[in-house]
C-alpha positions in Angstrom: 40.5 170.9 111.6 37.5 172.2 109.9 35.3 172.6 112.9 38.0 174.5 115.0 38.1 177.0 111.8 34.4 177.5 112.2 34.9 178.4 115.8 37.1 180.8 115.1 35.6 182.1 112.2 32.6 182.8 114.2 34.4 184.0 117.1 35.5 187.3 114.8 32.0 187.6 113.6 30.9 188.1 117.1 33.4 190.4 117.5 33.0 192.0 114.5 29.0 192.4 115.1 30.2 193.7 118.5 32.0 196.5 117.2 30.0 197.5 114.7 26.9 198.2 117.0 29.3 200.0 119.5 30.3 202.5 116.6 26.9 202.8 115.6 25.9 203.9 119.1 29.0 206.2 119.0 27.8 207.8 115.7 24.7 208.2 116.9 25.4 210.2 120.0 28.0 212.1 118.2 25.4 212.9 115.2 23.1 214.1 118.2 26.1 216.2 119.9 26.4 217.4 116.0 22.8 218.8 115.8 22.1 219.8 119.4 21.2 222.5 120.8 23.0 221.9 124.2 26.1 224.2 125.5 29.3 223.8 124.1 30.3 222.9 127.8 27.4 220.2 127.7 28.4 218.7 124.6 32.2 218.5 125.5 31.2 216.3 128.4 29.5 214.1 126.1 31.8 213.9 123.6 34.4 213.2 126.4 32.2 210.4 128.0 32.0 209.2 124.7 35.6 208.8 124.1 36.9 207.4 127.3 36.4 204.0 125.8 38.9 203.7 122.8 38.8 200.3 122.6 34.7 201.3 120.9 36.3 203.8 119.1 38.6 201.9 116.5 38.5 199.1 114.2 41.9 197.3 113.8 44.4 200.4 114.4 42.1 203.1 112.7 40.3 205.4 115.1 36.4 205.6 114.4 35.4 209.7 114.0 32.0 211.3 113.9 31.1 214.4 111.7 32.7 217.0 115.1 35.6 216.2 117.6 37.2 218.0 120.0 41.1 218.3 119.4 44.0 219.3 121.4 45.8 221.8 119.8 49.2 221.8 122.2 50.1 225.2 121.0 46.7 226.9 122.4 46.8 224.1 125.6 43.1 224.1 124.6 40.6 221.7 122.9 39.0 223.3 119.8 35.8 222.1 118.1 37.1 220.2 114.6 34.3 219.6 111.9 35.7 216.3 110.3 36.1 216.1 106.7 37.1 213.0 104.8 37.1 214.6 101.0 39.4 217.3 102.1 42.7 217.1 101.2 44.0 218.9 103.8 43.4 220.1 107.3 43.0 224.3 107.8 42.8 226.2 111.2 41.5 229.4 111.8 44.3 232.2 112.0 44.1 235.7 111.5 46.5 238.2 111.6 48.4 236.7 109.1 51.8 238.1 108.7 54.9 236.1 106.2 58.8 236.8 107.2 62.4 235.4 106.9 64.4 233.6 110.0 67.5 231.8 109.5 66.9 232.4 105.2 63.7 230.5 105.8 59.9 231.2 105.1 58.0 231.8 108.5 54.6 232.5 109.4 53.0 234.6 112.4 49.0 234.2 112.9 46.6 234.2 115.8 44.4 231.7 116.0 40.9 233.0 117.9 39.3 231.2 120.4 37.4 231.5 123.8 40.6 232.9 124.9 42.4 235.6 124.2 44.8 235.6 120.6 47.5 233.6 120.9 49.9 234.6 118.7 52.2 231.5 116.9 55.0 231.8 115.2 56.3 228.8 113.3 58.2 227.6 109.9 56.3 227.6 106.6 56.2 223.9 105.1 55.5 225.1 101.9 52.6 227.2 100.0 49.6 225.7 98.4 46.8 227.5 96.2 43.6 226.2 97.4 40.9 226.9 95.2 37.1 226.7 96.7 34.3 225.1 95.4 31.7 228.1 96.9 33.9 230.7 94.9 36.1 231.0 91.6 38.8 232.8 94.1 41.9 230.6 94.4 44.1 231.4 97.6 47.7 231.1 98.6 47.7 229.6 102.0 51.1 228.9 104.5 51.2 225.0 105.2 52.2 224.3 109.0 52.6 222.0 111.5 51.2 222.0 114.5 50.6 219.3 117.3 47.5 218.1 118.3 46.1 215.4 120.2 42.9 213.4 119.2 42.1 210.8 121.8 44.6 209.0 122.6 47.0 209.7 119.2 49.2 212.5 119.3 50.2 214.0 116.1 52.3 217.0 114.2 49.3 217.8 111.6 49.6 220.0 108.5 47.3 222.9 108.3 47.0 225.4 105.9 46.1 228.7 107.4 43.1 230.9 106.9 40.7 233.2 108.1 37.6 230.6 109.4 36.1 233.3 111.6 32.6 233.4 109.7 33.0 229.3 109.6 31.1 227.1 112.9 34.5 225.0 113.3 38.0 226.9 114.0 39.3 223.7 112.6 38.8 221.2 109.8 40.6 217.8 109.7 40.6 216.3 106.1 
């Protein structure tokens, strides 16, 4: 009937009205975690606060990011600060040390990454090689592809990063 449809159509509205105010207070903290000038240590418990309720944090399946998140990254078993990126086309970590090799007639890759611990050094297969060309310089770089785990909340997910020196850069890891 046409008044049952109405209910229900106003049902999702209210939902829908409810969600969208719960991600605008979640941008807005996160925005204000973004520009702080609290400790890193401070703003991780915010940001952690902020995402112990997921439910506020998607829409449908999709998971509702701010500008910075912290990610897992399983093969540091650490959370790194990621600056979020949604016209990037890929996702690039912080390594150094760089160093390209053959195992089992296959491209490999050894890098550091740097953090607030001390250099971890990885070792993992090469996807494949892309030239990444900067819009800050008329350079154009040949950068491994990997994959590497990482955890975001509650998804868990083998990510493709190129690699690159991001040691003058805020973030150790962009997510595009």
């Amino acid at each position: 009937s046409i008044s049952q449809t109405i209910n229900l159509q106003n049902k999702k509205l209210n939902n829908l009205s409810f969600q969208v105010r719960s991600l605008k207070n979640i941008l807005v903290l996160n925005e204000k975690n973004y520009n702080s000038r609290k400790s890193l240590k401070e703003q991780k418990l915010e940001t952690k606060k902020i995402s112990q309720n997921h439910s506020q944090r998607k829409v449908g399946n999709k998971i509702v990011l701010g500008q910075v998140e912290w990610v897992w990254i399983k093969a540091l078993s650490q959370n790194l600060k990621a600056r979020v990126d949604s016209g990037a086309k890929t996702s690039s970590i912080n390594a150094v040390n760089l160093k390209s090799f053959e195992r089992d007639g296959k491209d490999w890759v050894s890098f550091q990454l740097i953090t607030n611990k001390p250099k971890t050094l990885i070792e993992v297969p090469v996807l494949r090689w892309v030239k990444i060309s900067q819009s800050s310089t008329n350079n154009i770089q040949r950068r491994p592809v990997v994959e590497l785990w990482i955890q975001l909340g509650d998804s868990k997910e083998e990510v493709q990063f190129t690699l690159t020196d991001r040691t003058h850069l805020e973030y150790p890891v962009l997510l595009g």
